[in-house]
Every structure is written in C-alpha cells, then in structure tokens.
C-alpha positions as CSV (number, residue, x, y, z in Angstrom):
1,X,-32.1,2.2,18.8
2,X,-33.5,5.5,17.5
3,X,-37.1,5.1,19.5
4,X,-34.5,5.2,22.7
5,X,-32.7,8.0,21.3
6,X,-36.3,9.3,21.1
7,X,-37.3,8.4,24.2
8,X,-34.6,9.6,25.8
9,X,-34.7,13.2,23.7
10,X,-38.3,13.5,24.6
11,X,-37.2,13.1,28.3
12,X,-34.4,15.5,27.9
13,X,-36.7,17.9,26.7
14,X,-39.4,18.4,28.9
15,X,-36.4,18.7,31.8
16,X,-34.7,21.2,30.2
17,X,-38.0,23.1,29.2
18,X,-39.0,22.7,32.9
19,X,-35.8,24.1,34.3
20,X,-36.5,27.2,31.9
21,X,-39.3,27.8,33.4
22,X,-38.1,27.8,37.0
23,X,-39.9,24.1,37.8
24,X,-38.3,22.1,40.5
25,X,-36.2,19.2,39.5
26,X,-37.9,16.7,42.0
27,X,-40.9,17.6,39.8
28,X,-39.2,17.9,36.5
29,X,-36.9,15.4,36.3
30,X,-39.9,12.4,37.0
31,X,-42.2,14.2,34.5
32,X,-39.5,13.6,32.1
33,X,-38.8,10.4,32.3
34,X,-42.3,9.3,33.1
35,X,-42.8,11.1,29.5
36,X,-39.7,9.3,27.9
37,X,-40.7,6.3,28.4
38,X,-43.8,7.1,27.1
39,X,-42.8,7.8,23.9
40,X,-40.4,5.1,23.6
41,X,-43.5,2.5,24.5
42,X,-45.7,4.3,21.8
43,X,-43.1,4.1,19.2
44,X,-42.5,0.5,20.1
45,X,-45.9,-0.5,19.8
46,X,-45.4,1.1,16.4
47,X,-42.7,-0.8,15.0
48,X,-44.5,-4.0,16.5
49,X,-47.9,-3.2,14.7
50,X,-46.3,-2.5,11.6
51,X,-43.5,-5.7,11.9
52,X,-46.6,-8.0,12.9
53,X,-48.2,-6.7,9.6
54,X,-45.5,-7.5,7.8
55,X,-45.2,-11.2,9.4
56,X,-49.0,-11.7,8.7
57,X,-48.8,-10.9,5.0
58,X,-46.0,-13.6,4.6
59,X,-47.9,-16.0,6.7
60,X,-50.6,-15.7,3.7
61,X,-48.1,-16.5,1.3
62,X,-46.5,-19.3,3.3
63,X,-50.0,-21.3,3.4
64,X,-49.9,-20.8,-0.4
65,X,-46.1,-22.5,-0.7
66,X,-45.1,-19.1,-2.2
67,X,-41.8,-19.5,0.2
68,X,-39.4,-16.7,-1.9
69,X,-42.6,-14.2,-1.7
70,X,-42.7,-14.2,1.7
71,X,-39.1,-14.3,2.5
72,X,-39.0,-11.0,0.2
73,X,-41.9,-10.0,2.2
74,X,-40.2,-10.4,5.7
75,X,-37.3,-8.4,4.5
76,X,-39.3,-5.4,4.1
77,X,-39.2,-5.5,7.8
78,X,-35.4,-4.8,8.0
79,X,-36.1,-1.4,7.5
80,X,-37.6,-1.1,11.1
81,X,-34.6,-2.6,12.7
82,X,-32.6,0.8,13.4
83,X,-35.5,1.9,14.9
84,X,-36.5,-0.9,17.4
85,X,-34.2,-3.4,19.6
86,X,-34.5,-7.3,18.1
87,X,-36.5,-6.7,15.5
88,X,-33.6,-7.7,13.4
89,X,-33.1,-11.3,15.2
90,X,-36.9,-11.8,15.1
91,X,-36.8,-11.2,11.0
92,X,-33.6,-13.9,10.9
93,X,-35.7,-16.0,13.3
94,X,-38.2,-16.5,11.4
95,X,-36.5,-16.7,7.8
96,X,-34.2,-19.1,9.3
97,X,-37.2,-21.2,10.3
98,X,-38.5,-21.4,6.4
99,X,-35.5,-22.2,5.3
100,X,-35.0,-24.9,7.4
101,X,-38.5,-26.1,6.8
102,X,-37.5,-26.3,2.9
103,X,-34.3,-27.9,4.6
104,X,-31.9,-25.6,3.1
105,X,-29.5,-25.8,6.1
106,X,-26.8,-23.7,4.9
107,X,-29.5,-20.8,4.4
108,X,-30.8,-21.3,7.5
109,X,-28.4,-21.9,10.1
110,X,-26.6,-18.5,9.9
111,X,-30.3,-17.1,9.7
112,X,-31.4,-19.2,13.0
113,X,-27.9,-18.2,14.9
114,X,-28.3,-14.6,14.4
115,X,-31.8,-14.9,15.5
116,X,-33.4,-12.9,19.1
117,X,-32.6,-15.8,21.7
118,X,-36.7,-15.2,22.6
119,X,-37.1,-17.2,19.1
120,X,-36.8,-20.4,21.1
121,X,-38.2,-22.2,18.1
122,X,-35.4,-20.9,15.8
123,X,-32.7,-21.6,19.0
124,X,-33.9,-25.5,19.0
125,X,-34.0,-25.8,15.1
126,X,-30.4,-24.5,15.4
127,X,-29.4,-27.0,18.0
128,X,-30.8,-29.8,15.6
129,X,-28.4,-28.7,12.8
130,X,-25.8,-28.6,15.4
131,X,-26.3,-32.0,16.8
132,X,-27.0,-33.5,13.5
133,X,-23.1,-32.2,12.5
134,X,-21.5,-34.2,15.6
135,X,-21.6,-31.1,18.0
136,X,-23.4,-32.1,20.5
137,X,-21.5,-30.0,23.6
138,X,-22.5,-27.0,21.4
139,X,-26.4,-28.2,20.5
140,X,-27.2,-28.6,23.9
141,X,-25.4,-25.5,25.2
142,X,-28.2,-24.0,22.8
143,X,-30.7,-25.8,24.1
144,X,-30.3,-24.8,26.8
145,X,-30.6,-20.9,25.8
146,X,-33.4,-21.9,23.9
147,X,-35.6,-23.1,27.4
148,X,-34.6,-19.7,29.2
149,X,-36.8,-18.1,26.5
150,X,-39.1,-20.8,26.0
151,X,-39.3,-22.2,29.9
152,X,-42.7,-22.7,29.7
153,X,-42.9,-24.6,26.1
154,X,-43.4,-28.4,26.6
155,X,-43.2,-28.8,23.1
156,X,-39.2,-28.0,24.0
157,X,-38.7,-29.9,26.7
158,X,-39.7,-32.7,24.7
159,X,-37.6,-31.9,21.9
160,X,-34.6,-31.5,24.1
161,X,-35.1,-35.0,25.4
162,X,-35.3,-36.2,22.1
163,X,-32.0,-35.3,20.6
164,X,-31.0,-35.9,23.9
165,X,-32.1,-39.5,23.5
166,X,-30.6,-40.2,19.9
167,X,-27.6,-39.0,21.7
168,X,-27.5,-41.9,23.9
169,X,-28.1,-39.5,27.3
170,X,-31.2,-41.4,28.1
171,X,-30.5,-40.2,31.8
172,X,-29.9,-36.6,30.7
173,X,-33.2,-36.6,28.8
174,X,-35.5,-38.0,31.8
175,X,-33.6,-35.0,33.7
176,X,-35.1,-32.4,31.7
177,X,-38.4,-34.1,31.0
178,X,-38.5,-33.6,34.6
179,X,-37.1,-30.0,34.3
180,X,-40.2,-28.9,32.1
181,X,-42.6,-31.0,34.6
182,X,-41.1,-28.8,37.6
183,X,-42.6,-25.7,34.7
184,X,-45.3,-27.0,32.7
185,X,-46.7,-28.8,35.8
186,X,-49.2,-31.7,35.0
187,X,-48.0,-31.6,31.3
188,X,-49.7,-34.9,30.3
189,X,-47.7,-35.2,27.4
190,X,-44.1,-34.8,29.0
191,X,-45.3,-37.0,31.9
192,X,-46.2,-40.1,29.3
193,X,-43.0,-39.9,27.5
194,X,-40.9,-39.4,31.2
195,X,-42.4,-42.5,32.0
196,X,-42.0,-43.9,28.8
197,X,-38.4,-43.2,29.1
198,X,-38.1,-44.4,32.7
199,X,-39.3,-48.1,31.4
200,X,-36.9,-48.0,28.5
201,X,-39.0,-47.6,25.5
202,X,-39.3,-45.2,22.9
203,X,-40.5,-41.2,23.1
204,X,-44.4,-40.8,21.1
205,X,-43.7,-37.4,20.1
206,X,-46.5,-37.5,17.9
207,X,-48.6,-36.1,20.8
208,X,-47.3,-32.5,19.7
209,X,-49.1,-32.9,16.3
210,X,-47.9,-30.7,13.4
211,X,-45.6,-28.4,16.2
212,X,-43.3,-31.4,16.5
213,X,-43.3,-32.3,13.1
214,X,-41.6,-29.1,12.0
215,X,-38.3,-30.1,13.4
216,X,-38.5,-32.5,10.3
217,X,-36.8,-35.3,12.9
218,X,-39.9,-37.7,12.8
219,X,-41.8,-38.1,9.4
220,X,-45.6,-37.7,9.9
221,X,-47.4,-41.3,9.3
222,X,-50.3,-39.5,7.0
223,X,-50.2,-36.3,5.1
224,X,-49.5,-33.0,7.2
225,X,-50.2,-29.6,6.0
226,X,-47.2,-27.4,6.4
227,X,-46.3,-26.1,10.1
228,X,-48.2,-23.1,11.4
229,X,-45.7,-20.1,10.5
230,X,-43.8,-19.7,13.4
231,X,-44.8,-16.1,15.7
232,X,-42.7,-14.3,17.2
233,X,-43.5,-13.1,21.1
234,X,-44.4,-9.6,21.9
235,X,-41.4,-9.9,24.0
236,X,-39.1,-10.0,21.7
237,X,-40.7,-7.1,19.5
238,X,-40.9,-4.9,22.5
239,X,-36.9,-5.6,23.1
C-alpha cells in the first residue's frame, strides 16, 4: 500500500511541478504517470529482493530441520507487508505450508486460508484439510481457486483428481485430468494416470517424486528427504 501511495505521490508531483512551470497537460500528465509507475515498480522490486532474501535464509534452516528458526525468520518479513500488496499472504502461504508439513493442522490451516490465492500450493494443502474434515463442496470449491493460479501446474491437476478419487467422483477426476491435459498439453504423467483412471485402476502419483509427497496423502516407499521449501511466484510478490 505505501509503494502506491508512493507511486502515486511521485506522479502527482511531477504534474503539479509541470503545471508550475507552464508545461502542457498532454505532456505533463503522461510524464507523470509514466514516472509513477516507475517508482512504484522500483520499490516493488525492492520489497521482493529483500522478501526473497528473507525466504532464502529460512530455506537454509528448513534443510537443517530448524522449523521454529525459520518460521521466526519468515516473520521478519511482516514488516514489508504495509509497504507492498500480498506480501502478507505469501508469508502465511508459506508458514502454513511448514506447518502442515510438521502436520500441525490447526497451525496451519488458518495460515494456508489467509494465504495470496497465487500460493496454489498452500490453496491445495488447504483443500486437503478441508476434504479430510468431510467438506468436500468447500475443498473442491478451493481447488478450484487453487488451478486459476496454478493452471499450468500438473502436479495440481493430479492432486485434484486424487482427492477427487478417494471421494468416489472417479468421473469428476478424469474431467479435470483432462482439464490440465487441455493446459499442460502432452503432460506424460497426467495422460498415464487419465488412462489409468479410464480402465479403473489406481492413480501412480509417485511420478511427481518428492512434490507429491508433500501433500503427506501417500507415504513414500523408501526414505525421502524433506520437500523442497515451497517458492513463492514473482507474481504474487509483485501484487
């Protein structure tokens, strides 16, 4: 909020400074907002440098299981949000997403609904817990938030059709295997378990390696190192 209020100053400025000095609007009033949005960009780009820094430095300390450390660490990025659209949902994001990885679900669900809907990771995980408490009309309602952000995410499709599955909507789920297929076009991995699905038998998720297993809905058949720390999109920091 305050790099628009910026942005917007700055552009107020150089109008108001070029109607002072007798410069036509049709030249003035562009300038100005060819210059405010300037400013608001550079200061974004700020916030994002610093908030990825900050992301970084936990990621260190989530390869070395130091999980409180880097939740503490994450927080520090709190301080940016007045400054910057999002970047409070994208800090809930991804402390939701530890916390569900520890499978503290009463941590992590009000984390992972207050999260930016471009955390489509943290949307899907949310959905789980919603599914997994009998309400499914609202888990797949947030699924299906989840794939506007993360349309191009096979990984999601997949999960989707999943839940979807363990539901009992067998039908439903070959629908949106198909849905990512229309997206992720040639997707090896949705077409096998589409087809799987058609002929009745069982989804091999495993094909997602260590990104599927950090739904904690399948247990991994040999020892798994903990699930790449989840990033967040420049989108989302950008706002």
């Amino acid at each position: 909020m305050i790099n628009l209020l910026l942005g917007l100053g700055a552009a107020l400025a150089v109008i108001l400074l070029s109607t002072l000095l007798h410069i036509s609007l049709w030249i003035s009033v562009p300038v100005g907002i060819i210059g405010g949005v300037a400013i608001f960009i550079w200061l974004g780009r700020k916030v994002q440098n610093e908030l990825e820094g900050i992301f970084s430095r936990a990621g260190e300390l989530l390869k070395r299981q130091q999980f409180d450390k880097a939740i503490e660490v994450m927080k520090e990025g709190y301080r940016l949000a007045p400054r910057q659209f999002l970047v409070k949902g994208s800090i809930d994001g991804q402390i939701g997403v530890v916390q569900y990885l520890r499978k503290k679900n009463d941590e992590a669900e009000p984390l992972l609904a207050s999260a930016s809907m471009q955390h489509y990771i943290a949307k899907a995980m949310l959905a789980i817990l919603q599914w997994k408490r009998g309400e499914k009309k609202k888990a797949k309602e947030t699924f299906d938030l989840a794939l506007k952000a993360g349309k191009k995410e096979s990984l999601l499709y997949a999960t989707y059709a999943y839940v979807l599955v363990e539901m009992g909507e067998r039908d439903r789920a070959i629908e949106i295997l198909n849905k990512g297929l229309g997206v992720c076009k040639g997707d090896e991995r949705l077409v096998t378990n589409r087809n799987l699905l058609q002929n009745g038998k069982a989804l091999k998720m495993k094909v997602y390696g260590e990104q599927w297993y950090q739904f904690l809905l399948e247990r991994p058949m040999i020892r798994q190192e903990a699930p790449p720390f989840a990033r967040v999109s420049r989108r989302a920091l950008r706002g």
